[in-house]
C-alpha positions in Angstrom: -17.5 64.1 69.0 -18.1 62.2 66.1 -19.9 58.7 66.6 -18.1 55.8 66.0 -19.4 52.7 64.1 -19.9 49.1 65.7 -17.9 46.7 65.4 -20.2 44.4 63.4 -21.4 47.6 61.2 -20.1 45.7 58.5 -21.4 42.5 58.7 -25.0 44.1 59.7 -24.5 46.2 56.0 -24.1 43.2 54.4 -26.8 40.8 55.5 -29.4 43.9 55.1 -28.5 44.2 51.9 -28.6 40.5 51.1 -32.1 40.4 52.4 -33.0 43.7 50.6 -32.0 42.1 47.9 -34.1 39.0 48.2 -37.1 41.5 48.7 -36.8 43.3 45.9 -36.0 40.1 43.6 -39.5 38.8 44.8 -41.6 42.2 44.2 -40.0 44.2 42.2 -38.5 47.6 42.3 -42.0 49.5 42.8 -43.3 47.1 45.0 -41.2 46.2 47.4 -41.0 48.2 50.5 -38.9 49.3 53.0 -41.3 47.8 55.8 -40.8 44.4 53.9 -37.0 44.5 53.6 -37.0 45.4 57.0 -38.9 42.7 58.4 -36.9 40.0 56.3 -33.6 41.2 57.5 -35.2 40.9 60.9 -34.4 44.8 62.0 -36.7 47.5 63.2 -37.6 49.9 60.0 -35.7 52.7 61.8 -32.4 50.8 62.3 -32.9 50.1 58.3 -33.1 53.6 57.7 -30.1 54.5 59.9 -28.0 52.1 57.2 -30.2 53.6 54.0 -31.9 57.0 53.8 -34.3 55.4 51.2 -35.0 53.1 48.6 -33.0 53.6 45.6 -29.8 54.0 48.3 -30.1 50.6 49.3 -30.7 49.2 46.0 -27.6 51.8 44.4 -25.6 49.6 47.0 -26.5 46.1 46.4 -25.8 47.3 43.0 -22.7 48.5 43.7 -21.5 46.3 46.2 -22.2 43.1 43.4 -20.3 45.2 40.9 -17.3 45.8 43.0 -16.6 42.3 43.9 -17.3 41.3 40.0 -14.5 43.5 39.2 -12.5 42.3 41.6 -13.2 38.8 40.5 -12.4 39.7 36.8 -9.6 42.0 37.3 -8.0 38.9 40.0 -8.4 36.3 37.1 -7.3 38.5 34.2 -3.6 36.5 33.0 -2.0 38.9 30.1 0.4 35.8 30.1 -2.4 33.6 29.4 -2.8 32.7 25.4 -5.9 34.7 24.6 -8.5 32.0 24.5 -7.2 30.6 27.9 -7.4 34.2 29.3 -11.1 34.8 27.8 -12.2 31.1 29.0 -10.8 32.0 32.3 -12.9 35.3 32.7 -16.0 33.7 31.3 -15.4 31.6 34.3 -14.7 33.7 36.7 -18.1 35.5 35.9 -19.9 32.6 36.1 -18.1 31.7 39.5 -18.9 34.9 41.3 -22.8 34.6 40.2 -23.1 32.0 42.1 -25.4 32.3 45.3 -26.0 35.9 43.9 -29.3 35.7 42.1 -31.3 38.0 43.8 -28.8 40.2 43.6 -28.2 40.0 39.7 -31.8 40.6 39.3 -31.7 43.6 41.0 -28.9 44.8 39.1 -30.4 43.8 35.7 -34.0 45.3 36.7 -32.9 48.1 39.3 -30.4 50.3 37.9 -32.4 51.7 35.5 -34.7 52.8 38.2 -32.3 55.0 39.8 -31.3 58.9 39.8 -28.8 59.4 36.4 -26.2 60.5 39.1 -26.3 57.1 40.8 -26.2 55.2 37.3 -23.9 56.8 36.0 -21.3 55.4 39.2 -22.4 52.0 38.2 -21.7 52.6 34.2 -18.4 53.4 35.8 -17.6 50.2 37.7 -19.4 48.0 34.4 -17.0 49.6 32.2 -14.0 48.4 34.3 -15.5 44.9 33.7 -16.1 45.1 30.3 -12.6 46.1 29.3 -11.5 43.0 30.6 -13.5 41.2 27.8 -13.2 43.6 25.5 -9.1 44.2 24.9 -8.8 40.2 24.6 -11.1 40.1 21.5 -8.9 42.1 19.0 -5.9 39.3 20.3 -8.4 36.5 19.2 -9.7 38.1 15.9 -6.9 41.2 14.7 -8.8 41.1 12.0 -12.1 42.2 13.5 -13.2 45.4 12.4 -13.1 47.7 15.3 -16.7 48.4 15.6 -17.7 45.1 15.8 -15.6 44.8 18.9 -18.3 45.5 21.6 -20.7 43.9 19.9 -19.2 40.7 20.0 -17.9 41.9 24.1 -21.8 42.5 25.0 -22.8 39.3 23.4 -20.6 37.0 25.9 -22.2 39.6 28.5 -25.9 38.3 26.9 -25.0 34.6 27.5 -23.5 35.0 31.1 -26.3 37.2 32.3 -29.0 34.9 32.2 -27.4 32.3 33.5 -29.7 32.6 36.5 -32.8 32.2 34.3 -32.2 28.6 33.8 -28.7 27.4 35.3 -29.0 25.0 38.5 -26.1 24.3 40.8 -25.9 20.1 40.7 -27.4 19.7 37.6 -26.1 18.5 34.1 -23.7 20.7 33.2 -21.5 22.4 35.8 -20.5 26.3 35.9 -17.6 25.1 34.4 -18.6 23.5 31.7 -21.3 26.0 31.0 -17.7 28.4 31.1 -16.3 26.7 28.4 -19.0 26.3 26.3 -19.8 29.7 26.4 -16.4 30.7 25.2 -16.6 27.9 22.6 -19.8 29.6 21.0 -18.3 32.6 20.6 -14.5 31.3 18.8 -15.9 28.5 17.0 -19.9 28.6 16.9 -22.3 25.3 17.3 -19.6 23.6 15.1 -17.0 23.7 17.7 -19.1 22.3 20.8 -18.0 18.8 21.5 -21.2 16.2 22.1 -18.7 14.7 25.2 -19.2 18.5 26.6 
């Protein structure tokens, strides 16, 4: 008979991998351990093991799981009825909104994935393209006269802004994630020219 999973399998996942992810934030990829993830998630290193085989499962997952609810984020803000600046302000925000409490896991994503098996990157290429199509199919709406190839270029740029937001950005300080939203998409319409002083 198959074994059944508790209740609170879930919500067990989920911490473990929030802690994992602190871990691994803190000492890297190569030197973080499975001892020392265990310990700060406060579970026995075989109960860790039952949820992850090894090392590059559990970091594939936090990798995943932050990927997953980005798209779900984006893909929940996305407004086709939205005039196209509106629409990419609104993504640019909603980017910026789900990164919030999530910097240990960003940094895992940013410095982690490359660390992992090509089978298990190539998943995550899979769930980062979803998000970049979001971005990516409003651009030619702003600019129909943007040569083609330029068009991910300018896509990954707004990706280069928003994803080292963690490096510097503090919740309660000068400028909100809103503000830092819209002066983001400002840079990339209208250049330093367009920021306001009053923003």
């Amino acid at each position: 008979m198959a074994r059944t999973r508790a209740a609170d399998f879930e919500d067990k996942q989920r911490a473990i991998l929030q802690n994992a992810a602190r871990v691994l934030a803190e000492q890297g990829m190569d030197k973080a351990s499975m001892a020392q993830i265990a310990a700060q998630a406060g579970v026995s290193k075989a109960l860790l093991y039952h949820y992850y085989a090894s090392k590059d499962a559990l970091i594939f997952d936090i990798i995943r799981s932050h990927l997953e609810d980005l798209v779900m984020a984006v893909e929940g803000a996305d407004d086709p009825a939205l005039e196209p600046r509106a629409r990419l302000r609104v993504l640019v925000g909603a980017v910026l909104e789900n990164y919030r409490g999530a910097d240990d896991t960003h940094k895992v994503q940013l410095n982690g994935t490359a660390t992992l098996p090509e089978a298990l990157r190539a998943e995550l290429l899979a769930i980062e393209r979803r998000i970049v199509r979001c971005f990516s199919r409003i651009i030619p709406l702003l600019r129909p006269d943007l040569e083609p190839r330029l068009v991910m270029p300018v896509t990954m740029s707004i990706f280069g802004m928003m994803n080292w937001v963690y490096m510097w950005f503090k919740d309660g300080g000068p400028v909100t994630r809103e503000d830092y939203a819209e002066l983001a998409t400002t840079l990339v319409l209208d250049g330093l020219g367009g920021v306001s002083s009053a923003s």
